[in-house]
N, C-alpha and C positions, 0 to 999 in steps of 0.2 A: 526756550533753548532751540537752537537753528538743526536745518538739518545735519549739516557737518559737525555738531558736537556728539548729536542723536547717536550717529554711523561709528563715530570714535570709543563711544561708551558700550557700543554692541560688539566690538570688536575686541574690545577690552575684556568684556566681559565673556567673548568667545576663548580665549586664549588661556585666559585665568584659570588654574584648575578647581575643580571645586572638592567637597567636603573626601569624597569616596574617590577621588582621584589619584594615582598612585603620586607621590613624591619624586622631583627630580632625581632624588639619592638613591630611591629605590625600584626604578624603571631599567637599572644599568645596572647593578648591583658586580657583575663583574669587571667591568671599568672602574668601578669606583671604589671598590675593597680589593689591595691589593692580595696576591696569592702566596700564598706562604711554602714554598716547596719543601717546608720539614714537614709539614702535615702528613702527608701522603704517607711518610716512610715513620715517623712514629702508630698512626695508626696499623699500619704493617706488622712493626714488632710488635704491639700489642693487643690486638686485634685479630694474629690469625696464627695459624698452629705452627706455619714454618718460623713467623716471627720470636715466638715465643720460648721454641726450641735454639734457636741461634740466640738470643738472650741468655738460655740454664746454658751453654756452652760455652758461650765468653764466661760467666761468672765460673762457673765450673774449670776452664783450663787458670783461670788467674788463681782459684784460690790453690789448685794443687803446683802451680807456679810455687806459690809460697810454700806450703809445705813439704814441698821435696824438687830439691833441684835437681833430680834425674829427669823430671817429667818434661822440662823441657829442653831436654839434650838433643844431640842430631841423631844420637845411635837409638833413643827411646821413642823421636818422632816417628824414627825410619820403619822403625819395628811395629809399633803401633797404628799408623796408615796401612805397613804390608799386611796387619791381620786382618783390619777391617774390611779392606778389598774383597776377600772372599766372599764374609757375610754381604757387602753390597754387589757385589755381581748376581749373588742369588737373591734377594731383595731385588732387584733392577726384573727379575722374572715374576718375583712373587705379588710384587704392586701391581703389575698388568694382571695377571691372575686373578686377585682381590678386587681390583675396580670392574672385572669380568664379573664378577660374584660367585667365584670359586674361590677355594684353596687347597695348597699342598702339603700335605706332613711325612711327605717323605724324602727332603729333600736333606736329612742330615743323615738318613742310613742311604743316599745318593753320594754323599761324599765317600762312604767308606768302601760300596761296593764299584764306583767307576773309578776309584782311586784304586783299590788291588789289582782289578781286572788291568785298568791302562799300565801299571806296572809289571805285571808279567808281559803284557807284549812288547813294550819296552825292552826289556828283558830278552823274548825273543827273536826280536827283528833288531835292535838297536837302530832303531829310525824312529826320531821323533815325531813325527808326521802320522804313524802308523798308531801309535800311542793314542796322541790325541782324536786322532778321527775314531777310532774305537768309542773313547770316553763321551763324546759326542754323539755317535750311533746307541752306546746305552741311553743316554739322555734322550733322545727322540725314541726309543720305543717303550720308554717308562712314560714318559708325556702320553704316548699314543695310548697306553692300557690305562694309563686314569682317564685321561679324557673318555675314550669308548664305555669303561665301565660306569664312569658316570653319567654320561649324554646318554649313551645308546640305550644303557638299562634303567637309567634314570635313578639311580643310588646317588644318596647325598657324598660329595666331595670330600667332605671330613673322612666318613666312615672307608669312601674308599682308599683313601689316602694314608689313612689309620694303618690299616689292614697291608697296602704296600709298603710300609716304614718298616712292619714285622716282613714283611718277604722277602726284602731287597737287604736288609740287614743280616737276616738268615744265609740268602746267597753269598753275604762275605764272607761268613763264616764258612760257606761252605768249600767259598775258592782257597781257603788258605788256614791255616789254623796260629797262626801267628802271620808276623810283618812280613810283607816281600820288601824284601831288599834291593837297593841298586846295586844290578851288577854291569849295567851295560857303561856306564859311567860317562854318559854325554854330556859333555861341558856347558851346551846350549840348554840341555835340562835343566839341569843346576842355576842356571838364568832366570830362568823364568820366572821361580819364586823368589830368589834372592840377590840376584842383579841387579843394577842401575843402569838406568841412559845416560847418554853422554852427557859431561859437564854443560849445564846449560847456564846463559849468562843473566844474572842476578838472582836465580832460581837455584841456582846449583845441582847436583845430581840429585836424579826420582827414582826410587824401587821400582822396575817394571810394572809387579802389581796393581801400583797405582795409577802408570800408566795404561794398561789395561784396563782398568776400572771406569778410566775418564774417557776413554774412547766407547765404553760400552754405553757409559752410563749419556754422554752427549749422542749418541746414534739413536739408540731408544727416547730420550726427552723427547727428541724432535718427531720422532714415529707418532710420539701421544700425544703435543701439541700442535705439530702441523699437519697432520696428514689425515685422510676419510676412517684409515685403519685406528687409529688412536679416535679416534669420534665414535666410530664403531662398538670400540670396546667401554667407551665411559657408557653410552647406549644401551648397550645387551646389559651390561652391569644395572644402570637405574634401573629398567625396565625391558625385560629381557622382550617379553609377550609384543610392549608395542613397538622396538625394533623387525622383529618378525615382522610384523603386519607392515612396515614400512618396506618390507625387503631384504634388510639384513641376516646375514646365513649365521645365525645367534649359535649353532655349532660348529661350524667352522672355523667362528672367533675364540671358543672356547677351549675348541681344539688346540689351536695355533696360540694361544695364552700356556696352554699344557704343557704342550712341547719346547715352549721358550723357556719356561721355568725350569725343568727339568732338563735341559741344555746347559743354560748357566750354572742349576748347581754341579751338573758335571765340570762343568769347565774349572771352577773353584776347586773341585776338587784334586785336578789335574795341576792348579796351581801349588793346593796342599802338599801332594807328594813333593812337588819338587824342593817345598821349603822344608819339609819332613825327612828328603832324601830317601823315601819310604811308604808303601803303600799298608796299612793301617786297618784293619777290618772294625776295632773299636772308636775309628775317626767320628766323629759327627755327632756324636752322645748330645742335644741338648740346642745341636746347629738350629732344628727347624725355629725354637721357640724364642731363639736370637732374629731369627730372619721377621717370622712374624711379627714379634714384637715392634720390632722398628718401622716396617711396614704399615702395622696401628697406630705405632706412637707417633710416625709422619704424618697423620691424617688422614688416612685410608681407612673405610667401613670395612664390616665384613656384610656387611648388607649390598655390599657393593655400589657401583656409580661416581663415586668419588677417590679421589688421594692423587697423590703429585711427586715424581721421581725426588724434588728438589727436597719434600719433609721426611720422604725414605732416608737422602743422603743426609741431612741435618739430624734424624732420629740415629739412625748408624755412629756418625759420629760420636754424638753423646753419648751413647752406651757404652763403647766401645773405649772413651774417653774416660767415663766411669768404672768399668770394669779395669784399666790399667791402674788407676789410682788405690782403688781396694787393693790390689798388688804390691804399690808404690806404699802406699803405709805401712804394710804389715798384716792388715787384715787378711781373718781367715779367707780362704780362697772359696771355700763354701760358699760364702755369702753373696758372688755373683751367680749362683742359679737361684740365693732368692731374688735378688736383686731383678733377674730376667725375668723373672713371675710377678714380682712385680709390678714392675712398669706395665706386661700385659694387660693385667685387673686395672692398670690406671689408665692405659689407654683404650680398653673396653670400654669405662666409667666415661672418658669424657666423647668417647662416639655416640654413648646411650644422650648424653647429656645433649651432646648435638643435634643429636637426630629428634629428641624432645623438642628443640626449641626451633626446628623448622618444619614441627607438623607432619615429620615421616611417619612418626607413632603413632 
């Protein structure tokens, strides 16, 4: 054999792959298996908790579709968004709180005592403005005494929180012994919980409420996904100790989780009256465990470090969604505070269940 055949066969045989060589099909593997962009969004719904939740919700609104045509009226949507609004503005407080690795249980005798208070000054001053910022300033100095009593003395959050739910509920009682009334009769009050914006095209008119809601609820999203503050707080929540040692001021975060919570539920409850026409000392019976709830059942520990505005909003809904339908049939009305208990123990179960199966246990 000549040299020139020799050189053809060595070359040949350089190029050739051999036994353990990857395959042309499989050197490329994304050039050559096209990509399927329903993947992504099925393993989504199925897969992860906000998925899951927006799944029980479409089945959930279709099947009560069928069984009563009120449920999807404009006047029963209307009604139905403006209640839930509340509970998600205070939710929108209570997630950042939770992923802090605190929590609040006094945020449903916060509705009934900045609700009478902001109704008597209403009342005295007939300046809306004057109302509100009140109901606001209780919210910041109910934030500042749990947070202190918690951080400062180092008393677990529950207990303290516990213990303010009896105080601050006592104080309604104590401003009033029945409803305050409107007397100052502000037409722009009256808006606020039960008003609409202007006719909007394709959309048609929105309950303020809800407007409201989606302004809070996009301002904070972005606080928690884009910002060092939102980093911060998923931080001090996983692990509080080694945010410290990084520099993080892990009471000042917990602080300012306090006070936001405790803002909002004022502010909800400020929305209350106005749809109540009435500030209410027995308002809030059962609020906090609605707020929680949904909180858990969006995918937020109480271990903290985790959860996501967007499975608060999808847990909200459903509930909220469910709760009108027991309505809408007939059912005893009893049955959404077991219902609310509920879902809690199920959404405890599947954080326990979570947190088993990535080793936090």
């Amino acid at each position: 054999m000549g040299d020139g055949a020799v050189g053809n066969l060595r070359q040949e045989s350089a190029t050739r792959p051999g036994p353990d060589s990857p395959s042309p099909s499989t050197q490329h593997p994304n050039t050559l298996t096209p990509h399927n962009p329903i993947t992504p969004v099925i393993n989504w719904l199925f897969r992860t908790q906000e998925g899951i939740l927006l799944l029980v919700l479409v089945i959930l609104c279709a099947a009560l579709s069928q069984l009563s045509p009120v449920f999807a009226s404009e006047r029963n949507i209307f009604v139905l968004l403006s209640q839930m609004s509340m509970t998600m503005i205070t939710a929108i407080g209570m997630t950042m709180l939770i992923i802090g690795g605190e929590v609040d249980l006094s945020v449903g005798s916060m509705q009934a005592f900045a609700g009478v208070v902001a109704m008597q000054v209403l009342n005295a001053t007939t300046n809306l403005w004057a109302g509100l910022a009140v109901a606001i300033l209780i919210g910041v100095i109910v934030g500042l005494i749990n947070s202190g009593l918690t951080l400062g003395l180092g008393i677990n959050s529950f207990i303290v929180t516990l213990a303010m739910f009896s105080i601050i509920r006592g104080l309604a009682y104590t401003f009033t012994d029945a409803a305050v009334q409107n007397q100052h009769k502000l037409e722009s009050f009256r808006g606020i919980g039960t008003g609409f914006i202007v006719q909007l095209p394709v959309i048609g008119r929105i309950p303020w409420p809800v407007v409201i809601t989606a302004v809070i609820f996009v301002i904070f999203a972005l606080v928690l996904n884009r910002t060092t503050l939102g980093r911060y707080i998923y931080a001090v929540g996983g692990n509080a100790r080694a945010a410290a040692l990084s520099g993080v001021r892990v009471h000042g975060i917990k602080t300012l989780c306090f006070v936001i919570t405790s803002v909002l539920a004022a502010l909800s409850a400020f929305i209350l009256i106005s749809r109540m026409n009435s500030g209410q000392n027995n308002a809030g019976f059962g609020f906090e465990l609605q707020v929680i709830g949904a909180v858990l059942l969006g995918g937020a520990s109480l271990s903290g470090g985790q959860g996501t505005l967007t499975g608060t909003l999808l847990a909200v809904l459903l509930l909220g969604t469910l709760n009108n339908g027991i309505v809408l049939l007939g059912i005893n009305s009893s049955w959404q505070v077991a219902v609310n208990g509920l879902i809690i123990l199920i959404a405890v179960f599947l954080d326990a269940r979570r947190r088993r199966a990535t080793g936090q246990d």
